[in-house]
ZADO-1210 file (C-alpha; in nm, 4 decimals, padded with zeros to 6 digits):
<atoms>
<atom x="-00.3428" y="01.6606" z="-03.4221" code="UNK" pos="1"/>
<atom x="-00.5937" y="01.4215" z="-03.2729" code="UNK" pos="2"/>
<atom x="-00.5085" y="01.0827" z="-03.1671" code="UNK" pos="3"/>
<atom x="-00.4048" y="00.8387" z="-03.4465" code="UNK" pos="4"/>
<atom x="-00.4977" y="00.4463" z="-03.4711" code="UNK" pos="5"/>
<atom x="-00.3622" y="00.2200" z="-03.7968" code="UNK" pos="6"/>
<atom x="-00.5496" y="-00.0288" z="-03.9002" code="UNK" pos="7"/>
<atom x="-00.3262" y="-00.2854" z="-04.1851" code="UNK" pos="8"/>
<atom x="-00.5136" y="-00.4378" z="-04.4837" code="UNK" pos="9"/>
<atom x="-00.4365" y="-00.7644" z="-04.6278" code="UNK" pos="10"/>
<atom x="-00.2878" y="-00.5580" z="-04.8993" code="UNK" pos="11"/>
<atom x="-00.0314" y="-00.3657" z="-04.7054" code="UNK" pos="12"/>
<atom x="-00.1847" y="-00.0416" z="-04.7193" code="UNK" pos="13"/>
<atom x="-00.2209" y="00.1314" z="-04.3985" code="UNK" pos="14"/>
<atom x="-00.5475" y="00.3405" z="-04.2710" code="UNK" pos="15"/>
<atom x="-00.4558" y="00.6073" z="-04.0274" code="UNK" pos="16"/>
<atom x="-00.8011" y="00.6459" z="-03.8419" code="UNK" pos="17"/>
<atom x="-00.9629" y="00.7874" z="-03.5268" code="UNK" pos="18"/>
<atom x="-01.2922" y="00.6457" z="-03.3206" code="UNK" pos="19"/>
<atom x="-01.4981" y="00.7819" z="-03.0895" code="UNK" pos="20"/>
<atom x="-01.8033" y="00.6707" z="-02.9474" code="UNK" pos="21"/>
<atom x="-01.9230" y="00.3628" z="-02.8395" code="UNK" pos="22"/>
<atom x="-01.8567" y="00.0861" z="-03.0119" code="UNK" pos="23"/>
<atom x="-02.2016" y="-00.0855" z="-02.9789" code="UNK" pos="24"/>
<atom x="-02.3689" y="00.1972" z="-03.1088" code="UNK" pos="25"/>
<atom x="-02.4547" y="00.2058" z="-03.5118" code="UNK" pos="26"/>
<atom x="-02.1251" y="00.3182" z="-03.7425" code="UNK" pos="27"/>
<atom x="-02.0847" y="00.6420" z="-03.9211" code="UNK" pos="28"/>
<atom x="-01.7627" y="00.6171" z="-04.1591" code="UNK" pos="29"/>
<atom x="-01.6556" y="00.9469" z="-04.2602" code="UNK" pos="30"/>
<atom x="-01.4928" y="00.9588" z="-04.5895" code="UNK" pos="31"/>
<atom x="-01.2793" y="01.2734" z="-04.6674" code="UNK" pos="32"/>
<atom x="-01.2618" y="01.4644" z="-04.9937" code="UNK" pos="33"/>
<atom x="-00.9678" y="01.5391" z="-05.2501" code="UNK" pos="34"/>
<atom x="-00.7004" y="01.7080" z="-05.0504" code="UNK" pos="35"/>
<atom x="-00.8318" y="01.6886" z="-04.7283" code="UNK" pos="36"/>
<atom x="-00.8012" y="01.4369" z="-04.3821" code="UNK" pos="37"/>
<atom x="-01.0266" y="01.3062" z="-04.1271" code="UNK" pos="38"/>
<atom x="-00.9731" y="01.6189" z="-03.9242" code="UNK" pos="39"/>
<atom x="-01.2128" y="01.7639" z="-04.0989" code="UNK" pos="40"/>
<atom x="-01.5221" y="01.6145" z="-03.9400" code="UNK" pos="41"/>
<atom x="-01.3978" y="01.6752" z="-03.5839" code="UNK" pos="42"/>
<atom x="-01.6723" y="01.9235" z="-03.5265" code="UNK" pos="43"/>
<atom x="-01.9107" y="01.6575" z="-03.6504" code="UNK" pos="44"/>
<atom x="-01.7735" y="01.3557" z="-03.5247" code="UNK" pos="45"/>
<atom x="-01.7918" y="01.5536" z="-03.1025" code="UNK" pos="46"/>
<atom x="-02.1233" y="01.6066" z="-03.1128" code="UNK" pos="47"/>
<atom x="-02.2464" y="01.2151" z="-03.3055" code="UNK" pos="48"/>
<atom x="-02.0534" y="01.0228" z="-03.0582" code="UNK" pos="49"/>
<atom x="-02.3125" y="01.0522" z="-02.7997" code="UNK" pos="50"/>
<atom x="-02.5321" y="00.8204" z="-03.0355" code="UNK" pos="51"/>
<atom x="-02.2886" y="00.6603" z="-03.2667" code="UNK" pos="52"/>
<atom x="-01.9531" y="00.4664" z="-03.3455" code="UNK" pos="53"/>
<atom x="-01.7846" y="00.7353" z="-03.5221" code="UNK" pos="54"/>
<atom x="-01.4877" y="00.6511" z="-03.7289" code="UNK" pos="55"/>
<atom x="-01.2889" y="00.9091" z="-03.9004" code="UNK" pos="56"/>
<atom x="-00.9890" y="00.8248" z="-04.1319" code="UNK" pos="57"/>
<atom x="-00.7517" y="00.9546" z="-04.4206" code="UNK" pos="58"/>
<atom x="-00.7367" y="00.8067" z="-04.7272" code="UNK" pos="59"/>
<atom x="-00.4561" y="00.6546" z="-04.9246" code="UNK" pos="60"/>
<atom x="-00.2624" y="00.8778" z="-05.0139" code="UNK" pos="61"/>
<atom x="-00.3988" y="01.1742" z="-04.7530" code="UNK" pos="62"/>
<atom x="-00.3099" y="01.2508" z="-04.4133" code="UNK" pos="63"/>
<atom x="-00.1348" y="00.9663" z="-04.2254" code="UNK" pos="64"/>
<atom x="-00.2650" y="00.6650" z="-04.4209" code="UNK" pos="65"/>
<atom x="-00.0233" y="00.5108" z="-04.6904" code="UNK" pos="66"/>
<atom x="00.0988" y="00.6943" z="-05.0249" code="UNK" pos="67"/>
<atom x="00.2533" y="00.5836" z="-05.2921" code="UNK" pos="68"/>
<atom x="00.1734" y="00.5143" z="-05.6550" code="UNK" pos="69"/>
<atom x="-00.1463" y="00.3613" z="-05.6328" code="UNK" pos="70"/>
<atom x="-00.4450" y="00.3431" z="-05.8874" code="UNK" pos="71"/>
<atom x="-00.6561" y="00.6300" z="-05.6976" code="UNK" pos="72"/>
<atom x="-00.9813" y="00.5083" z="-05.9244" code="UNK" pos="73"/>
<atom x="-01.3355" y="00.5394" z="-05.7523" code="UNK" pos="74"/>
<atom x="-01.3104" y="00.0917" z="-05.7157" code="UNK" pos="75"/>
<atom x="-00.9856" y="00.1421" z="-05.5689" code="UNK" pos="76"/>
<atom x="-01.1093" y="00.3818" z="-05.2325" code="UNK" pos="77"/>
<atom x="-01.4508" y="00.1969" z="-05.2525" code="UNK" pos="78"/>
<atom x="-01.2648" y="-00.1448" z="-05.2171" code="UNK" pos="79"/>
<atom x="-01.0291" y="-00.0375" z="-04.9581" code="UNK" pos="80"/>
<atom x="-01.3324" y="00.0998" z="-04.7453" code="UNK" pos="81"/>
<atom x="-01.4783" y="-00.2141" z="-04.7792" code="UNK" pos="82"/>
<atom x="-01.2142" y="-00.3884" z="-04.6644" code="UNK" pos="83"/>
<atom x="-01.1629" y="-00.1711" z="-04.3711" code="UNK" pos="84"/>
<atom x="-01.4843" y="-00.2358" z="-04.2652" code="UNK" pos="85"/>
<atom x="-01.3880" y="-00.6166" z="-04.2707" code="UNK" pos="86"/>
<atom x="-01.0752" y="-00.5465" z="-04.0607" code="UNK" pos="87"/>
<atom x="-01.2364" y="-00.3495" z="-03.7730" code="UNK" pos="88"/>
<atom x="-01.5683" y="-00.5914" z="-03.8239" code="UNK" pos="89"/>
<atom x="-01.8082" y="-00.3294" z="-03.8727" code="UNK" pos="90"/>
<atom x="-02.1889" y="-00.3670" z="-03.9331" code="UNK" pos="91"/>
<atom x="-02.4653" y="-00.1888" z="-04.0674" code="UNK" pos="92"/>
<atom x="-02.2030" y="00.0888" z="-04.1528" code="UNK" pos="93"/>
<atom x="-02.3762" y="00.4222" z="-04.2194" code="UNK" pos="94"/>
<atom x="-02.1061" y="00.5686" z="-04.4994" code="UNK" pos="95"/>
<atom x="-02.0612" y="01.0022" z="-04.4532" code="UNK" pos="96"/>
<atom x="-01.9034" y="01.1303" z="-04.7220" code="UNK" pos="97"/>
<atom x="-01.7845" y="01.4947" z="-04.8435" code="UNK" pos="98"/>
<atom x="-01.6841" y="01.6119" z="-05.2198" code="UNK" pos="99"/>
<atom x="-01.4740" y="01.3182" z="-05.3794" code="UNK" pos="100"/>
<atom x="-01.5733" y="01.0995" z="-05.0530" code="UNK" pos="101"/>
<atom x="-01.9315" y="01.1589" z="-05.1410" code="UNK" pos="102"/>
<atom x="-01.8971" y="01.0176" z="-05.5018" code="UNK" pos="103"/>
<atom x="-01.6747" y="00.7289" z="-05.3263" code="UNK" pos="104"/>
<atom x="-01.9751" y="00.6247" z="-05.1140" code="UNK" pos="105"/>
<atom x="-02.2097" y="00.6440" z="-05.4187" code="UNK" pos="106"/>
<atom x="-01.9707" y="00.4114" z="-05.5822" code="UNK" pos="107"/>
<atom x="-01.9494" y="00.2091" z="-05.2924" code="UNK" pos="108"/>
<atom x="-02.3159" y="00.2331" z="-05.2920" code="UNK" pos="109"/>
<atom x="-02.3538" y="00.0632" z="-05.6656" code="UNK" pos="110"/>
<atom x="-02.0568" y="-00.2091" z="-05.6078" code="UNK" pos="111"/>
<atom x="-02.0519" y="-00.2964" z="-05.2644" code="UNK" pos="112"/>
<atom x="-02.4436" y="-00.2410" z="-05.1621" code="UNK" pos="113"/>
<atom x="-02.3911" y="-00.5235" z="-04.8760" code="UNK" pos="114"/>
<atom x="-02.1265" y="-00.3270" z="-04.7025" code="UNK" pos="115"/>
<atom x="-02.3686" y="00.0029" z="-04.7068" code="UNK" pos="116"/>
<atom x="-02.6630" y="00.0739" z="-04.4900" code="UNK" pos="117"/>
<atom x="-02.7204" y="00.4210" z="-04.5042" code="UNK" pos="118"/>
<atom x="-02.5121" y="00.7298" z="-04.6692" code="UNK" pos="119"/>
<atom x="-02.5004" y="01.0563" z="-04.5747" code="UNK" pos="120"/>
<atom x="-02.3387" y="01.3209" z="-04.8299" code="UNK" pos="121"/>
<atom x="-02.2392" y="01.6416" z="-04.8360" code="UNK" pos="122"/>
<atom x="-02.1448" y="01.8626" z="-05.1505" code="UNK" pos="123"/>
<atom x="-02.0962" y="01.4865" z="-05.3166" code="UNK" pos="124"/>
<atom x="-01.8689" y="01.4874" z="-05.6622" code="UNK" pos="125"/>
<atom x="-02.0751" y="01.3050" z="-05.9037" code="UNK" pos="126"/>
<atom x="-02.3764" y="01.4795" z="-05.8346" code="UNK" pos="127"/>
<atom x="-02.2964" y="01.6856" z="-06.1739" code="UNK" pos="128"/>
<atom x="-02.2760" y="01.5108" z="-06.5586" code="UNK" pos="129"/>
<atom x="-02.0218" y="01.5890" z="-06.7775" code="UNK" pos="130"/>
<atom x="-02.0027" y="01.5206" z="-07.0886" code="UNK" pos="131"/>
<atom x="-01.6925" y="01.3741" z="-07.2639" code="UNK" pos="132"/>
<atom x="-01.5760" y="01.6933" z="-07.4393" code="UNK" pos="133"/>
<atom x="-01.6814" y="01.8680" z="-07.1100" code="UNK" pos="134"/>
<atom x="-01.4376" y="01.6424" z="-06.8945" code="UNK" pos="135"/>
<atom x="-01.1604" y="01.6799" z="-07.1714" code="UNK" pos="136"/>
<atom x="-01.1979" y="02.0516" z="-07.1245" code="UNK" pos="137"/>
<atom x="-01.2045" y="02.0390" z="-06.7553" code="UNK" pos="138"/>
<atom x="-00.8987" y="01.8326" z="-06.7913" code="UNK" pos="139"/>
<atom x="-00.7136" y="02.0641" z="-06.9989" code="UNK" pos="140"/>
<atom x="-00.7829" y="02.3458" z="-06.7756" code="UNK" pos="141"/>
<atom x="-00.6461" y="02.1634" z="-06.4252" code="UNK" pos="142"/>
<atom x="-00.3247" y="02.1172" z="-06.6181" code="UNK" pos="143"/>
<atom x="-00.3030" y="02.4754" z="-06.7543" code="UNK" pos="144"/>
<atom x="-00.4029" y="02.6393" z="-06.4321" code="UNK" pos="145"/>
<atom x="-00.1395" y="02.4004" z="-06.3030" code="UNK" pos="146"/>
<atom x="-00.3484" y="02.2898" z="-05.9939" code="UNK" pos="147"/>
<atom x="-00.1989" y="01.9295" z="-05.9791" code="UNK" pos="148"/>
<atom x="00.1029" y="02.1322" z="-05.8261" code="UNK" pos="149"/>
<atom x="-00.0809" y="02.2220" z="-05.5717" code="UNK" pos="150"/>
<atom x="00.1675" y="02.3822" z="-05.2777" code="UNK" pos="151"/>
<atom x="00.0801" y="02.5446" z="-04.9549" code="UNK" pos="152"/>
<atom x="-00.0300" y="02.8788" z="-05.1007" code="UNK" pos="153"/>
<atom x="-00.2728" y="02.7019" z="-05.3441" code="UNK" pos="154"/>
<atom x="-00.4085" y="02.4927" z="-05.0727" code="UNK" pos="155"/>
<atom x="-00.5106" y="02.8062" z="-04.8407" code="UNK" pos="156"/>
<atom x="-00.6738" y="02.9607" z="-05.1642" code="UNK" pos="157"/>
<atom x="-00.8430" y="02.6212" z="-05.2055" code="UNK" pos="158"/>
<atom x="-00.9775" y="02.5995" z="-04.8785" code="UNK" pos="159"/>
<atom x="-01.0515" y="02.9662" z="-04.8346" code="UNK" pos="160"/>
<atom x="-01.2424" y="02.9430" z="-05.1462" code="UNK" pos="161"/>
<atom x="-01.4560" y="02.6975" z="-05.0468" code="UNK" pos="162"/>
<atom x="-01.5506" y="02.8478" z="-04.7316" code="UNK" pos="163"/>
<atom x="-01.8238" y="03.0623" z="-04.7095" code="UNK" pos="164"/>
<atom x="-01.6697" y="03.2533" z="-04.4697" code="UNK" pos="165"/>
<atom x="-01.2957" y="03.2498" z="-04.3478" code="UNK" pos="166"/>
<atom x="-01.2917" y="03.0765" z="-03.9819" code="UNK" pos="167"/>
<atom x="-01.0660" y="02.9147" z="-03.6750" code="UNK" pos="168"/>
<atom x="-01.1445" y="02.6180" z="-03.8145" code="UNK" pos="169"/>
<atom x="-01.0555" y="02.6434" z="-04.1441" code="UNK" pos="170"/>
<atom x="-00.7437" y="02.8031" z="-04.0382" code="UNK" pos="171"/>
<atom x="-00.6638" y="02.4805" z="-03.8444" code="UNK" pos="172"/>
<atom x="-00.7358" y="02.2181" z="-04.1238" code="UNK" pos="173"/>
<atom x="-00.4832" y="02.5089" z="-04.3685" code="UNK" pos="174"/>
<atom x="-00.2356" y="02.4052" z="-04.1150" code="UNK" pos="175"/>
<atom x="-00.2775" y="02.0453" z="-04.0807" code="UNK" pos="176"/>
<atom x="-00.2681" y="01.9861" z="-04.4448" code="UNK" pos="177"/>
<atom x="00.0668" y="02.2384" z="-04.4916" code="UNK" pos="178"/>
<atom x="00.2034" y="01.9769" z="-04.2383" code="UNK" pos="179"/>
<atom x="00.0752" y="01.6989" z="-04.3981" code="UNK" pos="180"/>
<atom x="00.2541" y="01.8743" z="-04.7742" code="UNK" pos="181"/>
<atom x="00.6049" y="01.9180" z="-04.6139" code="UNK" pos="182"/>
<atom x="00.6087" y="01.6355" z="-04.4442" code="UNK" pos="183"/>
<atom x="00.5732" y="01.3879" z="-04.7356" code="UNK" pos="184"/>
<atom x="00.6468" y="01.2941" z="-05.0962" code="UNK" pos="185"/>
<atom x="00.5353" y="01.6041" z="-05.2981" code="UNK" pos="186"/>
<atom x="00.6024" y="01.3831" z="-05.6260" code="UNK" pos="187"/>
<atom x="00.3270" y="01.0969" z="-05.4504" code="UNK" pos="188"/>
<atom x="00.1105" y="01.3939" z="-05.3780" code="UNK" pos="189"/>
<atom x="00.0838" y="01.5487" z="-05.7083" code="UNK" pos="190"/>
<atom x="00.0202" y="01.1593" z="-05.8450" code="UNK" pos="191"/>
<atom x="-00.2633" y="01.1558" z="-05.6160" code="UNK" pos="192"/>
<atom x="-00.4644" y="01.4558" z="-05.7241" code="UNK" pos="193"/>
<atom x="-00.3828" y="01.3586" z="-06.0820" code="UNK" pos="194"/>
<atom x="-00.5599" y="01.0733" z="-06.0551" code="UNK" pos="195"/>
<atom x="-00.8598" y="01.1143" z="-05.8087" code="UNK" pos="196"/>
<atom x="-00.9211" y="01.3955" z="-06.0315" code="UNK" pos="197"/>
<atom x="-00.9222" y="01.2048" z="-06.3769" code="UNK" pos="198"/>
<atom x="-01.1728" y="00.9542" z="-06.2016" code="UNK" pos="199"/>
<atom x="-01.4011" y="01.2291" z="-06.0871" code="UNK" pos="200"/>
<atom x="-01.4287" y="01.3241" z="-06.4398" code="UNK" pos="201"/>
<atom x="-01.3881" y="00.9863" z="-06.6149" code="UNK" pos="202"/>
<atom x="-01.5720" y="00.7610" z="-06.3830" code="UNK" pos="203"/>
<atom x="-01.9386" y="00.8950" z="-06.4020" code="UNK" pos="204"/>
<atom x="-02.1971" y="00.8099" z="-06.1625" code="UNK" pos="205"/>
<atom x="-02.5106" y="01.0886" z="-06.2569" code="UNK" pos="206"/>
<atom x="-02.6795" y="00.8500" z="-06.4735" code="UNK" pos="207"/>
<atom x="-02.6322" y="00.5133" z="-06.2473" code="UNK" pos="208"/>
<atom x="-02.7930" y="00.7134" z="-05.9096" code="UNK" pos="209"/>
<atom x="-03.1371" y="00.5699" z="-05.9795" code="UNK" pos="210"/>
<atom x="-03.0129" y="00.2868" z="-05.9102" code="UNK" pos="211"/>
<atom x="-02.9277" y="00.2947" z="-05.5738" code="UNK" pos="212"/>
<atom x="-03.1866" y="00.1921" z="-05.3093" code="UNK" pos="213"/>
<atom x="-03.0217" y="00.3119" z="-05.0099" code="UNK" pos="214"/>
<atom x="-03.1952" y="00.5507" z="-04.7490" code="UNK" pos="215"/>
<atom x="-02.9833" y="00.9033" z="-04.8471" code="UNK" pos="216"/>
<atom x="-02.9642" y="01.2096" z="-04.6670" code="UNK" pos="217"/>
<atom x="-02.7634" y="01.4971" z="-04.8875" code="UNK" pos="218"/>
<atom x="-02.6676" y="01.8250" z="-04.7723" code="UNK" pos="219"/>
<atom x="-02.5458" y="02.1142" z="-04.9921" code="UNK" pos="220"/>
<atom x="-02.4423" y="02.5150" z="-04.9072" code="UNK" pos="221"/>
<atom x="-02.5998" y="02.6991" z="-05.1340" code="UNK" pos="222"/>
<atom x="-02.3207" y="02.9522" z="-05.2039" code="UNK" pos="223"/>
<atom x="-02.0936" y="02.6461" z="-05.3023" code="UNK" pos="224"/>
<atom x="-01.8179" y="02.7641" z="-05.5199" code="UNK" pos="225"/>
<atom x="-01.7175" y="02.3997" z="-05.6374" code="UNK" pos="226"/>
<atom x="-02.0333" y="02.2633" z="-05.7750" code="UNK" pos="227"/>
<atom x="-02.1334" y="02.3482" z="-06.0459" code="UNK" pos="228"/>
<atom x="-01.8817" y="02.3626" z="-06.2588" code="UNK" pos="229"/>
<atom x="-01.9916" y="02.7704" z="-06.3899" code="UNK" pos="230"/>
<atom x="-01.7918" y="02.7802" z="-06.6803" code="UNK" pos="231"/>
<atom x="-01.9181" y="02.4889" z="-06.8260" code="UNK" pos="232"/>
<atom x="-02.2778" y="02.4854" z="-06.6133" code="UNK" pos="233"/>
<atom x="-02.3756" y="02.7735" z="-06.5733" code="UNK" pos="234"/>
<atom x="-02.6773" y="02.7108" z="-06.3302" code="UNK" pos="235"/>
<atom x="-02.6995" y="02.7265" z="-05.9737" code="UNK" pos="236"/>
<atom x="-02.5828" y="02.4763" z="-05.6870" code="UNK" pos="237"/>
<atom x="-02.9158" y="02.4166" z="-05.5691" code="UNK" pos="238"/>
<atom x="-03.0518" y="02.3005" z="-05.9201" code="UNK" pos="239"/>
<atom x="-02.7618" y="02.0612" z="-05.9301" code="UNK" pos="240"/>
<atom x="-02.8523" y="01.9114" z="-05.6088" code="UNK" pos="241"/>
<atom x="-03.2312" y="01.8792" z="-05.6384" code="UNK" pos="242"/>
<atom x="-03.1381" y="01.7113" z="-06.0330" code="UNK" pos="243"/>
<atom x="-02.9220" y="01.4810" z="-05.8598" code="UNK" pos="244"/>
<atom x="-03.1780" y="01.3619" z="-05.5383" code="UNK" pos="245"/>
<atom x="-03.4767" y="01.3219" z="-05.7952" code="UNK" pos="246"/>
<atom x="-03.3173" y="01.0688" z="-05.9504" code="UNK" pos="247"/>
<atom x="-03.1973" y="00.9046" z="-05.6229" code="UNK" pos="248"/>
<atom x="-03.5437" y="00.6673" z="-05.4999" code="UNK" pos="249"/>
<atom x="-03.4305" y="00.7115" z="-05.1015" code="UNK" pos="250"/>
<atom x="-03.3021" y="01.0250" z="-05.1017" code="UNK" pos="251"/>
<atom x="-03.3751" y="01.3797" z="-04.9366" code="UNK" pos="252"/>
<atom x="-03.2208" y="01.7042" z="-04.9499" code="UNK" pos="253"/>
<atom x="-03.1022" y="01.9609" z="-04.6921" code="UNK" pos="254"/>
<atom x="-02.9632" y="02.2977" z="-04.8053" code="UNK" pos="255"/>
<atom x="-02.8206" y="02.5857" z="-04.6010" code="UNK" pos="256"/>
<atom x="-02.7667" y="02.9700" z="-04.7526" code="UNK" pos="257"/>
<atom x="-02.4776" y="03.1878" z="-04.6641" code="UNK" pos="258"/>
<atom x="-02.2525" y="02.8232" z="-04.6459" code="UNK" pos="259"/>
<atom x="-02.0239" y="02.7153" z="-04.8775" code="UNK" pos="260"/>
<atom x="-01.8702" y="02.3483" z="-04.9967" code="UNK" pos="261"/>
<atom x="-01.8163" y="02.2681" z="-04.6483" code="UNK" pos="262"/>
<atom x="-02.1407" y="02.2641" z="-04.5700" code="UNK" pos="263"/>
<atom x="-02.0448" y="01.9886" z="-04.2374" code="UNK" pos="264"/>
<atom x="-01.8174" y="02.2485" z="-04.0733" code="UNK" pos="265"/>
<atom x="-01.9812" y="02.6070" z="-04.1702" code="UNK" pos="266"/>
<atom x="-02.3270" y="02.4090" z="-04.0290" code="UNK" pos="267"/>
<atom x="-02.2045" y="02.1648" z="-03.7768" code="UNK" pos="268"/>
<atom x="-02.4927" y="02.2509" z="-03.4961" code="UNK" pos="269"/>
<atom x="-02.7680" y="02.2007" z="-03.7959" code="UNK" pos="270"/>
<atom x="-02.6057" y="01.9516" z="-03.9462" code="UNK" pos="271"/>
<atom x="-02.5661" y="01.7832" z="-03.6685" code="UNK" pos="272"/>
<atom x="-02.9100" y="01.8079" z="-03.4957" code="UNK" pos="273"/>
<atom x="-03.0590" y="01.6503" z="-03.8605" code="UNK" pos="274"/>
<atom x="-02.8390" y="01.3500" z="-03.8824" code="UNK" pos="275"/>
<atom x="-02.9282" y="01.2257" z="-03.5228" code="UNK" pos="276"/>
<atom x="-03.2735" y="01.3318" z="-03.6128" code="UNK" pos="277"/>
<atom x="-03.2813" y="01.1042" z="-03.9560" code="UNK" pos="278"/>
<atom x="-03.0669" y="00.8503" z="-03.8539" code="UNK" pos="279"/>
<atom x="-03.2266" y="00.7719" z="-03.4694" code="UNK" pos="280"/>
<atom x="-03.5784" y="00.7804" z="-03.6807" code="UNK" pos="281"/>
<atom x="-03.3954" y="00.4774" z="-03.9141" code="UNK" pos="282"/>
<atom x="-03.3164" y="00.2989" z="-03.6368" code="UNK" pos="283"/>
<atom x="-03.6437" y="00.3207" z="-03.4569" code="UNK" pos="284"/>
<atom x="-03.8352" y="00.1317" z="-03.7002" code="UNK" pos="285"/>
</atoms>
């Protein structure tokens, strides 16, 4: 496990977070996605800290922050970000976000614009529209495939799945998050993924996007077994993303082949190389 700092909100809840880089350099908060912990951008976060403040943290509920029975709604993580930011007094905070973190940035993005300079996104939830009925159906189908009991087996088929291709890596983060299962409140768990997933579904963002002015950079794999939806969209992951940008006015899009949902590890030396490239051309001007 890498080394853990806490940082208390007004509000009692506890962020369990890790920074590297220094501190006068611009910010890059990395926001997690359902499941997962800041351990997940360590490949990232290694290679950035040469040129940026890199903070990496779990959310409620995940990893070593907090748990307990708490709204897990888009406003909720967005407002908590925000007022981690206002804890550690950060500025001109570049937000990174993956899956479910992705569509908490774009949130952020629309409610908190102030506290946003930049985002960078990979495989972002909220990238794809569903329709009422489609959500309802989506819904019904978690809860018959019973995936909000998610134990350690389905977690390695999660995570497998959305690999490209089985790795060391993804080995590691199967481990950290078995720990992270057994070592905590299964019931306060299961409450969690509940309810991040109902606001994934209930809480669309597709047709608000064109409304945020903020300088985007989105990456997707291509072979992405997460997004789309096939069984209720049955196009491709790359027509999803390009949708998606187009109706973002700052945005651009990066895509990789033979990568999967976790486009940031699978593509960490690419990845990496086009975020300092993007970002150090933002700051120059």
């Amino acid at each position: 496990m890498i080394e853990v700092d806490y940082c208390e909100l007004k509000n009692g809840l506890k962020i369990a977070y890790h920074a590297l880089g220094d501190k006068k350099n611009p910010t890059l908060l990395f926001v997690h996605g359902l499941a997962s912990y800041k351990g997940v951008w360590y490949a990232n976060a290694q290679e950035l800290k040469q040129h940026f403040h890199c903070i990496l943290l779990d959310l409620p509920g995940s990893g070593e922050s907090s748990r307990g029975e708490y709204p897990y709604h888009l406003d909720f993580f967005s407002n908590t970000l925000v007022q981690f930011i206002k804890e550690l007094k950060l500025r001109e905070v570049t937000w990174v976000g993956h899956s479910m973190g992705g569509q908490i940035c774009l949130h952020a993005a629309l409610h908190y614009p102030m506290y946003v300079k930049h985002m960078i996104l990979f495989s972002p939830a909220g990238f794809e529209y569903y329709l009422p009925n489609e959500a309802s159906l989506f819904k019904s189908a978690i809860i018959l495939g019973d995936f909000m009991n998610m134990d350690e087996l389905h977690i390695s088929n999660a995570i497998n799945s959305s690999f490209y291709q089985s790795s060391a890596y993804s080995k590691t983060m199967i481990e950290h998050l078995h720990g992270y299962i057994r070592n905590n409140d299964r019931r306060l768990y299961r409450l969690m993924m509940e309810r991040c997933m109902n606001a994934m579904l209930d809480e669309q963002l597709f047709p608000k996007l064109r409304n945020i002015p903020h300088e985007t950079l989105v990456f997707f794999g291509e072979n992405d077994m997460l997004i789309p939806n096939r069984f209720l969209h049955p196009v491709s992951t790359l027509e999803i993303a390009e949708r998606a940008v187009n109706e973002m006015p700052e945005a651009m899009l990066k895509t990789y082949t033979q990568c999967g949902h976790y486009v940031m590890v699978e593509k960490a030396p690419e990845v990496n190389r086009e975020i300092k490239r993007w970002l150090l051309n933002l700051t120059s001007h």
